[in-house]
C-alpha positions in Angstrom: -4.2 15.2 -29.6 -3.0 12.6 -32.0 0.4 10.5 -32.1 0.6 8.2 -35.1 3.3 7.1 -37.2 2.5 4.3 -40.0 5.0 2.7 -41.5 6.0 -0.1 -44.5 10.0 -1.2 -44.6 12.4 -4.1 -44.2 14.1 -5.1 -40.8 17.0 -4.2 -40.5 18.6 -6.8 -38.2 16.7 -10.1 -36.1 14.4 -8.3 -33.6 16.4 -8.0 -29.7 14.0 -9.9 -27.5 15.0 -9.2 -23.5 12.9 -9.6 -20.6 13.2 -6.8 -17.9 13.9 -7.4 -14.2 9.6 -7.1 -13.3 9.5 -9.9 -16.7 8.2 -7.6 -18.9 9.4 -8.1 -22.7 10.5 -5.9 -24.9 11.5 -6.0 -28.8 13.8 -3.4 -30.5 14.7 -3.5 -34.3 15.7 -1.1 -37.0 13.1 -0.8 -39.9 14.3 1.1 -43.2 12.1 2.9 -45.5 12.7 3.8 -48.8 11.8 6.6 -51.0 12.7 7.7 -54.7 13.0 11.0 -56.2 14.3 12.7 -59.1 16.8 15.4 -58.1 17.5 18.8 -60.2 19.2 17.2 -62.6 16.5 14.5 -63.6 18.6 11.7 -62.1 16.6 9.0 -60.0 17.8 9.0 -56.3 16.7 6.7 -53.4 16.7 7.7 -50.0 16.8 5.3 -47.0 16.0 6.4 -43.0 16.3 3.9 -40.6 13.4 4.2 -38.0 14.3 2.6 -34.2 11.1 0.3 -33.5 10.3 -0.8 -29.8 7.2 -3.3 -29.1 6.6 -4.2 -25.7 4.6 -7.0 -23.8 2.9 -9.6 -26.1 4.0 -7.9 -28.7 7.3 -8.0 -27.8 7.3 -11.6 -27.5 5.1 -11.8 -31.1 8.4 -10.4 -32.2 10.0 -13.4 -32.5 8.8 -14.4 -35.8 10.4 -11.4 -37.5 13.7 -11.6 -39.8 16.1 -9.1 -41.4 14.8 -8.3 -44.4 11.1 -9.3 -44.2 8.5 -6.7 -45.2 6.3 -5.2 -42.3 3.7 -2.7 -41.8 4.0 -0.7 -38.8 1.6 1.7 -36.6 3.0 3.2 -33.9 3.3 6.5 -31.8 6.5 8.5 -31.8 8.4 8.0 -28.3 11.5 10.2 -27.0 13.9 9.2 -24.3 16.5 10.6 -22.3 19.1 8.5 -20.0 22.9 9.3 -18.3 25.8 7.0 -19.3 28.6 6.3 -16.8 30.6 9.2 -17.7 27.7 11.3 -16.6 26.8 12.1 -20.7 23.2 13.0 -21.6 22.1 10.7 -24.5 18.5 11.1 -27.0 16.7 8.6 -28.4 14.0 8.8 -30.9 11.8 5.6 -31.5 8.5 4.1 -32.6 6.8 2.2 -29.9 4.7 -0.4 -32.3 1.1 -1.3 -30.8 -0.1 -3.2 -34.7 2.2 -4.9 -36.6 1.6 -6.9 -40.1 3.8 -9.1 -41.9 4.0 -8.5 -45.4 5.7 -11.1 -47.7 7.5 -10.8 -51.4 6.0 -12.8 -53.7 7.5 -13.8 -57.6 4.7 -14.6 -59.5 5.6 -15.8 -63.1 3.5 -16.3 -66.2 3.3 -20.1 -67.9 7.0 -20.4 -69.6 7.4 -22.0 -72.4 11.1 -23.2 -73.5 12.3 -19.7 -75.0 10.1 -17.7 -72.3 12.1 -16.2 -69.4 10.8 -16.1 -65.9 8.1 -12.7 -65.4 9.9 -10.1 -63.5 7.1 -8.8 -62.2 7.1 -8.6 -57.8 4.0 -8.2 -56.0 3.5 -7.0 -52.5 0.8 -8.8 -50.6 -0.9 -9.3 -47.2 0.5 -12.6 -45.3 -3.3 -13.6 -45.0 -2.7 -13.0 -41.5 -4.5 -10.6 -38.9 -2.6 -7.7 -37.9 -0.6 -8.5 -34.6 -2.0 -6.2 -32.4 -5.1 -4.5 -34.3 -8.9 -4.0 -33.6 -9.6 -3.2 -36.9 -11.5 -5.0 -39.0 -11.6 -4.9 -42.9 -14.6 -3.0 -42.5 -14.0 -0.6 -40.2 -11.3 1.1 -43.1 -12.3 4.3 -44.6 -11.0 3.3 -48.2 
């Protein structure tokens, strides 16, 4: 049986670090992904979900270098929970539980300008250039 869920989005908010009563950490964050489409009429739309991210242990605590806004790649499995409020209420939950996290950074790279050139507009998406929090993958372990 397999439980995977791979992700790339921004933070929503500054990770919640909070150790439990047996010291245990454990980070929770919002990540949004973004997709584009073009609907029946030919107009572009862009759809955002908002994914509920939970790392625990070291990983929690690996957390705290992550901002709102910053670029991640996420693997995960997908986690359900169930608790009672006060009232006596049944609540849901549905979250990612991250076990490899990357940091990915934007990057404006411009060309040369001379005094009439303006700035390149041109983003690029790249690796941090550090190891995946969490992974024991190598480079060449990946089947592409």
């Amino acid at each position: 049986m397999l439980n995977k869920v791979t992700l790339i989005g921004n933070l929503g908010k500054d990770p919640e670090i909070r150790s439990l009563e047996s010291g245990v950490s454990r980070a929770n964050f919002t990540l949004a992904t973004n997709e584009s489409y073009k609907d029946r009429s030919g107009n572009w739309q862009k759809s955002t979900e908002w994914h509920d991210i939970v790392m625990w242990r070291s990983m929690a605590e690996r957390a705290k270098v992550l901002k709102k806004g910053m670029l991640v790649y996420i693997e995960g499995k997908l986690t359900h929970r169930k608790w009672t409020d006060k009232e006596g209420r049944d609540h849901y939950s549905t979250e990612i539980t991250a076990d490899v996290l990357r940091i990915l950074e934007k990057r404006e790279h411009t060309t040369p300008q001379s005094s009439s050139s303006a700035p390149s507009e041109e983003k690029k998406y790249e690796d941090s250039g550090t190891d995946a929090i969490g992974s024991e993958t190598s480079e060449d372990d990946l089947p592409f």
